[in-house]
C-alpha positions in Angstrom: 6.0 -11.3 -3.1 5.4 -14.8 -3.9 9.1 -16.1 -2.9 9.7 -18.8 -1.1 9.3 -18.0 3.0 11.4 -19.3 5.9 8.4 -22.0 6.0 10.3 -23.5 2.8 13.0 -24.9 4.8 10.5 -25.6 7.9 10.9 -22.9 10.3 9.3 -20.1 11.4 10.5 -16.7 10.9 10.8 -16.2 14.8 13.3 -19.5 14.9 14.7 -19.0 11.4 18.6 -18.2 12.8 17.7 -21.3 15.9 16.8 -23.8 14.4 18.6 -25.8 12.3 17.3 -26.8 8.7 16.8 -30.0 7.6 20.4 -32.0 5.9 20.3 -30.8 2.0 18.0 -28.0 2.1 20.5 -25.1 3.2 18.5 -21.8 3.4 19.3 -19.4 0.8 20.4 -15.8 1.3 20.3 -12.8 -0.9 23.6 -11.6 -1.3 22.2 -7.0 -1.0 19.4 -9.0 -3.0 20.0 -10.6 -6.2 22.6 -8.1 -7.8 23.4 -10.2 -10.6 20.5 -9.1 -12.1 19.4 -5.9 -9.9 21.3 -3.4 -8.2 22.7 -4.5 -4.8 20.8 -3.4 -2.0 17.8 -1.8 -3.7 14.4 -2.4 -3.4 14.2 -3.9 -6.6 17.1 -6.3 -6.3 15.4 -7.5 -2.6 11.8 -7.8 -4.4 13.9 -10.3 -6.9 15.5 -12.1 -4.1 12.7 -13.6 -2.1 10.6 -13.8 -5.8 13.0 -15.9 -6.4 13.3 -18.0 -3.8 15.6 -16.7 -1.4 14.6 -17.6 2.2 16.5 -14.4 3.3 18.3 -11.4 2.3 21.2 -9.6 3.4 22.3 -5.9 3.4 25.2 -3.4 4.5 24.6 -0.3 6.5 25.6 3.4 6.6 24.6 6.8 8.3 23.6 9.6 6.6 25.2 12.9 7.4 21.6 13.5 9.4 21.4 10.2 10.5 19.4 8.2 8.6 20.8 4.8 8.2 20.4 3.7 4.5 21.3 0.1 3.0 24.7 0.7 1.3 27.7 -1.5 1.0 30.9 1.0 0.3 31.1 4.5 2.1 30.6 6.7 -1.0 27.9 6.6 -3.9 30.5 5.8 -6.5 30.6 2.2 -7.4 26.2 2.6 -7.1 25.5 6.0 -9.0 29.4 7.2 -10.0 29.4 10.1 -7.7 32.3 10.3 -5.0 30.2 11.6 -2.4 31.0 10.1 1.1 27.3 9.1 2.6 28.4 10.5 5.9 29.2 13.8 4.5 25.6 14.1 2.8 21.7 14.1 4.3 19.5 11.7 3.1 17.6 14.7 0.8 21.1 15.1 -0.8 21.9 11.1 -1.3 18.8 10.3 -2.8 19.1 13.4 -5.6 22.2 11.8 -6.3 21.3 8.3 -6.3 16.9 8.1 -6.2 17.4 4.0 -5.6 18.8 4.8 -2.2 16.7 2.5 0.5 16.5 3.8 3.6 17.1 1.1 6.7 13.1 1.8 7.8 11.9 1.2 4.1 13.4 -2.5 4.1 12.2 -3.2 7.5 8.8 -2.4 6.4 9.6 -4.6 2.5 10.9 -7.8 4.3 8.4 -7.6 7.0 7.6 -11.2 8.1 10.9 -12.4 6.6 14.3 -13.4 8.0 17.4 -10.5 7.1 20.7 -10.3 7.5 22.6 -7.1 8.9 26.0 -7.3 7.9 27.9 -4.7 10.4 31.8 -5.4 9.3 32.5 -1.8 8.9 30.7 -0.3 12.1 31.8 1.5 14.8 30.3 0.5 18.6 28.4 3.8 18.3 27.1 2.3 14.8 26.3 -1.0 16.1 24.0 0.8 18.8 22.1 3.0 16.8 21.3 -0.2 14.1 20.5 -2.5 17.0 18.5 0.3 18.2 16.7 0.4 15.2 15.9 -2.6 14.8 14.7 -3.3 18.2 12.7 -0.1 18.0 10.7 -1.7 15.0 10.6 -4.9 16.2 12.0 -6.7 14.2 15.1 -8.2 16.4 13.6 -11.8 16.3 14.1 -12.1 12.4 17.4 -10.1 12.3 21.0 -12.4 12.3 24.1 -9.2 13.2 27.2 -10.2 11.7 30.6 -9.8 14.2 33.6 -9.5 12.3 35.1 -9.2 15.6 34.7 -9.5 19.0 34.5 -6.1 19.8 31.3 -5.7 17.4 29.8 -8.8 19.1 30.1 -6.9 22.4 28.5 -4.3 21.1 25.6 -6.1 19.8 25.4 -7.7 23.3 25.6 -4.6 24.9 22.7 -3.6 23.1 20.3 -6.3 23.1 20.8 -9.6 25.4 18.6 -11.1 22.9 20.0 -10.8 19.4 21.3 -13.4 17.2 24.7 -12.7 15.7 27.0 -14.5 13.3 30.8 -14.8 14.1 32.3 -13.7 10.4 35.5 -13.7 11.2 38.1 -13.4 8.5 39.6 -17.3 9.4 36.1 -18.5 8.8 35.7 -22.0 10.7 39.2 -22.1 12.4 38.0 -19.3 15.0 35.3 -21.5 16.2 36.7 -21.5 19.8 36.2 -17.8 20.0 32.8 -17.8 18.0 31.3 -19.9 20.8 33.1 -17.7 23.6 31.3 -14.7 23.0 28.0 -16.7 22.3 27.6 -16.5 18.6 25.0 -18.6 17.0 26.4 -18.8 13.5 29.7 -18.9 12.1 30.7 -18.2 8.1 32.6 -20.9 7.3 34.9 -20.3 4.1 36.1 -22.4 1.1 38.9 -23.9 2.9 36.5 -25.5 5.6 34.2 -27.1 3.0 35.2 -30.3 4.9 33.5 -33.1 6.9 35.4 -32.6 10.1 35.6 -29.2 10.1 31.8 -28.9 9.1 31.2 -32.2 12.0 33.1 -30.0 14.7 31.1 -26.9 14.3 27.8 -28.3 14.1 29.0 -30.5 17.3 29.6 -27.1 19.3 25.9 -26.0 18.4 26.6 -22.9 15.6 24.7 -23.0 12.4 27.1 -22.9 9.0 26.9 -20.1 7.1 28.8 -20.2 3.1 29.4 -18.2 0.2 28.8 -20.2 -3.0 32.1 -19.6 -4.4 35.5 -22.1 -4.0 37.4 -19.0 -5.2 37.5 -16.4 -3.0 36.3 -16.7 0.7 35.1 -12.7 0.1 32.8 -13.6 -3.0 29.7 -14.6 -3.6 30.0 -15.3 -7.3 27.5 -18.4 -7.5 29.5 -21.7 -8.7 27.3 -24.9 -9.1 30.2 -26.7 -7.8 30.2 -25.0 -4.3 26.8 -25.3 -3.9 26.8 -29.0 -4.5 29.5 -29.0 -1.5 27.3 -27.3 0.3 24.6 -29.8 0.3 26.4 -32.6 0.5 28.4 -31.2 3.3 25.1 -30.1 5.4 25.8 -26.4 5.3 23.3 -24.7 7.3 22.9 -21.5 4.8 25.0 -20.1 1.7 25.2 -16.1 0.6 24.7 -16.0 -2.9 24.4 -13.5 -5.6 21.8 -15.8 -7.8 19.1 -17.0 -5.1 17.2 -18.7 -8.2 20.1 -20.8 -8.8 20.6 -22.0 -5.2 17.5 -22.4 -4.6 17.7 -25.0 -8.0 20.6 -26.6 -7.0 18.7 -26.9 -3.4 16.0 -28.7 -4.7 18.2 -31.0 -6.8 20.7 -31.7 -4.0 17.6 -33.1 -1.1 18.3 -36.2 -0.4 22.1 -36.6 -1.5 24.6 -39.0 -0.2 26.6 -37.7 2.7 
C-alpha cells in the first residue's frame, strides 16, 4: 500500500489515538474502508482506504457460529451478499460459500499491520468485547487499536480486559456526555453535527479527549462525505472525521492547513 501512514499527520502509529494532530490536519478514517467505491469492510475496500490516503480504517465485528470473529457490520449476510443467514448461526466454512469477500478479524490484523484501526464494538455483548480485546491483544496489536463504547458498560468491559486500551466514548448525545466520557477514562469522544461549535469543540479539547466526526451535517449516524462538514471540521480543529470517501478528506485536508480559526 502506498497510502498515506499515521506519519502524515506526525505521529507514530504507537501514539496515533494520544497524541493529538496538528490544528487543520484532522486524521482521516475509513468508514469499513472506502465503501463508496468498494464493499464495506472487505479487503478490497480497506486496500482503497489507506491507497487513498486514509490515516486509518474502521470496521464492525461479529462471531461466527464456530467462533471466528469476521469484519461485518449487520448480524446477517443480507444487505453484503442478499442471503438472510444470521452470522452467528453459520461457521465461517458456511459464511464464506455464501459470501467469499468475508474477512476474517485475523486477516485484517495481518492487512493493516503497522497502521492505526478502529474497532467499532456498538453491538457487543461483555462476552464479545472479551474475546475481541482478547484478540487483539493476543496479536499484538492493542497499541494501534481505538474500542468504541457506546456505553459505559462496554467501556468496562474493555477495561476489564486490558488496563491499557484506548477507547472512544460514542455515545448517542455525542459531545454533551463529555462528563461521563472522561469518568470512565475515555480518550476520544465522537462529537456529532450539533456540536460542530467552538465552545463545545474548546470544552472537550480543554478536558484532554481527542474529537472524533462524521463528515455529514445531516445525520449524526452517517458518514455520507459533505465538503461542507469537512470544511467545519478543519476550521473547528476536529481531531479525526469517519468518512466514506478518504480521498476526498484527505483533499479537503490538504486545502483546509492553515485556515482561519
Amino acid at each position: 500500500m502506498n497510502g498515506a501512514s499515521a506519519q502524515s499527520v506526525g505521529t507514530s502509529v504507537a501514539s496515533f489515538w494520544s497524541t493529538p494532530p496538528k490544528l487543520g490536519k484532522f486524521r482521516v478514517i475509513g468508514h469499513r474502508g472506502a465503501p463508496e467505491y468498494v464493499l464495506e469492510n472487505t479487503a478490497a475496500s480497506f486496500r482503497h482506504a489507506l491507497d487513498s490516503g486514509a490515516d486509518a480504517v474502521e470496521t464492525d465485528l461479529h462471531l461466527t457460529a464456530d467462533g471466528t470473529i469476521v469484519c461485518l457490520h449487520d448480524g446477517d449476510l443480507l444487505r453484503v451478499a442478499g442471503f438472510p443467514d444470521a452470522i452467528a448461526d453459520i461457521d465461517i466454512a458456511q459464511a464464506r460459500r455464501l459470501f467469499p469477500a468475508l474477512l476474517t478479524f485475523n486477516d485484517f490484523l495481518e492487512m493493516t499491520r503497522g497502521k492505526p484501526i478502529i474497532v467499532d464494538l456498538k453491538q457487543a455483548t461483555a462476552a464479545e468485547v472479551d474475546i475481541y480485546v482478547g484478540s487483539c491483544q493476543a496479536r499484538g496489536a492493542i497499541d494501534r487499536i481505538l474500542f468504541t463504547a457506546y456505553t459505559t458498560v462496554i467501556a468496562d468491559a474493555i477495561r476489564r480486559r486490558s488496563a491499557s486500551a484506548s477507547f472512544g466514548a460514542f455515545f448517542p448525545n455525542g459531545g454533551a456526555g463529555l462528563d461521563v466520557a472522561v469518568s470512565i477514562g475515555a480518550s476520544w469522544i465522537r462529537v456529532l453535527p450539533a456540536d460542530y461549535d467552538r465552545p463545545t469543540i474548546d470544552a472537550i479539547r480543554r478536558a484532554g479527549l481527542g474529537t472524533i466526526a462524521v463528515a455529514s451535517p445531516r445525520s449524526s449516524f452517517q458518514t455520507a462525505t459533505d465538503i461542507e462538514a469537512l470544511v467545519a471540521i478543519a476550521r473547528l480543529g476536529i481531531d479525526g472525521v469517519l468518512t466514506d470517501r478518504p480521498d476526498l478528506a484527505r483533499d479537503q485536508r490538504l486545502t483546509s492547513v492553515g485556515v482561519p480559526v
